[in-house]
C-alpha positions in Angstrom: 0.0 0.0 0.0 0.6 3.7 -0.2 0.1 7.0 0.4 1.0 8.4 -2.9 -0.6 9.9 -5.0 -1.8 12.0 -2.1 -5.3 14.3 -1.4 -4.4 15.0 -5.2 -7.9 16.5 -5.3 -7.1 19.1 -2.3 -9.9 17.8 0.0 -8.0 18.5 2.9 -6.8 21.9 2.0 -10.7 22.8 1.5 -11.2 21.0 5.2 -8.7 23.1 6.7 -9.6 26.7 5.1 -13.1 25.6 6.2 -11.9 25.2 9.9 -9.1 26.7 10.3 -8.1 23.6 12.5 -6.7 20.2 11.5 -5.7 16.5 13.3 -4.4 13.7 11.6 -5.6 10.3 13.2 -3.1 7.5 12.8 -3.0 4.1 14.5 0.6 4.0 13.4 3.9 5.3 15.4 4.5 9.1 16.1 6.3 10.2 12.6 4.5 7.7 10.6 1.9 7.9 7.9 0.0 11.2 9.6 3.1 12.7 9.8 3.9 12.6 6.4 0.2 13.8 5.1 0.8 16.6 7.4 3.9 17.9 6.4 2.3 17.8 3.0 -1.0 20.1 3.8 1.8 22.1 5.5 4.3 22.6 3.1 3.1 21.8 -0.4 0.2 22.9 -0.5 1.0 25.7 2.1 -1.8 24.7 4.5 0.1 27.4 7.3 -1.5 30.2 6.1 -4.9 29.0 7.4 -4.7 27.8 10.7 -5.7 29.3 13.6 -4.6 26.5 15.8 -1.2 24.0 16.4 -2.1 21.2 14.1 -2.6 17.2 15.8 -1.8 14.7 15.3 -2.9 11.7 17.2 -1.0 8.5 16.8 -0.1 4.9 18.5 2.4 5.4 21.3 5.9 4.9 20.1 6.2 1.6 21.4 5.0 -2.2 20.0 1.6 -2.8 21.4 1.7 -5.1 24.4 0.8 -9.0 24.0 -2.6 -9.6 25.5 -6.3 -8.6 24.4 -6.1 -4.9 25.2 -2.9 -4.1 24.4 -3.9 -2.1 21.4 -6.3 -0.5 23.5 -3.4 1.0 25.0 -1.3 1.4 22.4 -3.2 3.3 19.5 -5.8 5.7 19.8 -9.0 5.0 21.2 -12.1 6.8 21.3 -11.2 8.0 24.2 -7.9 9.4 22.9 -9.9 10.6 20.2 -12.2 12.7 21.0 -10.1 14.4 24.3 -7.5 15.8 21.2 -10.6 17.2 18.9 -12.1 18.1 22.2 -9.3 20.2 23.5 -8.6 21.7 19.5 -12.3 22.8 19.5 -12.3 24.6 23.2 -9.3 26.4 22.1 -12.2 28.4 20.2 -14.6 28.1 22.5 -13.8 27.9 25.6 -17.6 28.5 26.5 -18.6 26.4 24.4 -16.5 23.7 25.6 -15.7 23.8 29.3 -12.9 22.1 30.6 -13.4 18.0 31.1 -12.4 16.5 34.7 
């Protein structure tokens, strides 16, 4: 498999001017695969000049996955991972909007 060609169409770029925000999910290691697609939005297509926010990205911990049933669980991200990054990129807009989680 690969990435290339890559978001040839600009979807992304569109995303981002929408929303001024973006986060790159990836079960894969820190400085994988998301990595890579963001230094693209970033650089090629020069994704910079519209965001309002530090870009994510949210990635598997930069370890092998431990052996047992939930060791991916712990590894990559979750829901729970998830939605606390996107969470946390949102409320930097709104903090009202979004109150802080306990």
């Amino acid at each position: 498999q690969t990435l290339l060609p890559f978001d040839t169409g600009g979807v992304i770029l569109q995303s981002l001017k929408k929303t001024n925000r973006i986060a790159f999910i990836d079960e894969d290691v820190p400085g994988g695969a998301s990595a890579y697609m963001l230094r693209q939005v970033i650089e090629r297509d020069h994704g910079y000049e519209w965001l309002d926010s530090e870009p994510r990205t949210i990635s598997g911990k930069d370890h092998r996955p431990a052996y047992g049933s939930d060791g991916d669980y712990w590894s990559k991200p979750n829901r729970e991972t998830i939605f606390a990054a996107v969470y946390e990129l949102m409320r930097e807009t709104n903090p009202r909007m979004y109150p802080p989680r306990l």
